[in-house]
C-alpha positions in Angstrom: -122.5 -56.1 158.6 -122.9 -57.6 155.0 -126.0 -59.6 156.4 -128.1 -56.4 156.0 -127.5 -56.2 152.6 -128.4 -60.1 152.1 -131.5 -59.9 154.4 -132.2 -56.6 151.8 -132.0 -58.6 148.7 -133.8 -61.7 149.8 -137.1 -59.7 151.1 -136.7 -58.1 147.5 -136.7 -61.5 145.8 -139.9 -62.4 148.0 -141.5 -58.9 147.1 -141.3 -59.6 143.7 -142.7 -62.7 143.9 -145.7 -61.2 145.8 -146.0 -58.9 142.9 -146.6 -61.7 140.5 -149.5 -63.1 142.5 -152.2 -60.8 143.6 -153.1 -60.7 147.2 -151.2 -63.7 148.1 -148.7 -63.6 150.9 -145.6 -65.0 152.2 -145.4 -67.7 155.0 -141.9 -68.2 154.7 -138.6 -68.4 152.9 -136.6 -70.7 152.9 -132.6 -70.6 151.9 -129.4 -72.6 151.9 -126.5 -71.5 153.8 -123.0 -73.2 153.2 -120.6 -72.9 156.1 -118.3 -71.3 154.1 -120.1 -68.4 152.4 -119.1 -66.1 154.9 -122.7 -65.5 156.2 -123.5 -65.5 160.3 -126.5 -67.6 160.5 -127.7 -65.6 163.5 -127.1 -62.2 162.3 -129.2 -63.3 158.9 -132.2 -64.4 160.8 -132.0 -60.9 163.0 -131.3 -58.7 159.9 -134.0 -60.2 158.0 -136.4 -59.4 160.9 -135.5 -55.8 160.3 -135.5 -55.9 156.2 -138.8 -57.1 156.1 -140.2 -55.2 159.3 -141.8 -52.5 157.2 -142.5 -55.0 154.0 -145.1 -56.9 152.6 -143.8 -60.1 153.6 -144.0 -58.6 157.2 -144.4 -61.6 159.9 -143.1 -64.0 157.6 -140.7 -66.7 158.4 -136.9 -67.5 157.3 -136.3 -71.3 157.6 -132.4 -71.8 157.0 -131.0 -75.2 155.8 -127.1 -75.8 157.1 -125.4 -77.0 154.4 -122.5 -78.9 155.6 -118.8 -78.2 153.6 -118.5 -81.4 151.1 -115.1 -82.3 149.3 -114.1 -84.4 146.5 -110.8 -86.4 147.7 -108.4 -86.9 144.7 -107.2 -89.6 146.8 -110.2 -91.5 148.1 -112.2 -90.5 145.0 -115.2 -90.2 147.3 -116.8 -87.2 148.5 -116.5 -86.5 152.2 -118.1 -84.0 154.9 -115.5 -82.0 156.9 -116.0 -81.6 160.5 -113.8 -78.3 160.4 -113.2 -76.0 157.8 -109.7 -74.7 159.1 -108.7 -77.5 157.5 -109.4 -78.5 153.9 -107.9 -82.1 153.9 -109.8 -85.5 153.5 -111.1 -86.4 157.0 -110.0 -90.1 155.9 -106.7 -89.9 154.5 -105.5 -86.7 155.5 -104.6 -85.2 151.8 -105.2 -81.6 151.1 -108.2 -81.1 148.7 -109.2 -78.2 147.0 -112.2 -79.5 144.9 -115.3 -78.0 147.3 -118.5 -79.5 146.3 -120.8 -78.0 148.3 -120.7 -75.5 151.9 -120.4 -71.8 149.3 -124.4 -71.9 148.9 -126.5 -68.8 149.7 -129.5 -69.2 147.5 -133.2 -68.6 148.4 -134.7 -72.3 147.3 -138.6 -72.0 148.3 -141.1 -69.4 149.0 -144.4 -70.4 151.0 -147.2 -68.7 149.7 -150.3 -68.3 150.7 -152.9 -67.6 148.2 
């Protein structure tokens, strides 16, 4: 379970944070998940329970934005949200695209501290 490792890094990020800013804490953190990073919303939320269990960002919360999978169509020249991504095409007119604009992120965006 790769989610481990993520939850692992992101209570680092928030730790060292905390270290800049004596006796503040964190209320939350808050990232952006793409569907098609590979990451299990729901096994991220659990795992980051257990990374931070024993941490000084103990009790805080993760607040996950869903970022949707957004394509460029070559065809359309518009971007366009796919409903499924078994299938990289323009929901429009059908042709395969390969230019992804958005859907890979995993990136911690905002902390909320309390100072």
């Amino acid at each position: 379970m790769h989610e481990l490792s993520i939850a692992i890094s992101i209570v680092e990020v928030a730790e060292e944070e905390l270290g800049a800013r004596s006796g503040a804490t964190i209320q939350a953190v808050h990232l952006k998940l793409g569907r098609l990073s590979g990451v299990s919303k729901e096994a991220l939320e659990s795992c980051f329970e257990m990374a931070c269990s024993d941490s000084p960002i103990a009790g805080s919360r993760l607040i996950i934005e869903d970022i949707p999978v957004t394509i460029h169509c070559p065809n359309c020249a518009e971007l366009r949200c796919l409903d499924s991504i078994q299938f990289l095409r323009c929901p429009v007119c059908g042709v395969p695209v390969s230019n992804i604009v958005s859907g890979k992120e995993l990136e911690v965006v905002a902390l909320e501290i309390l100072e």
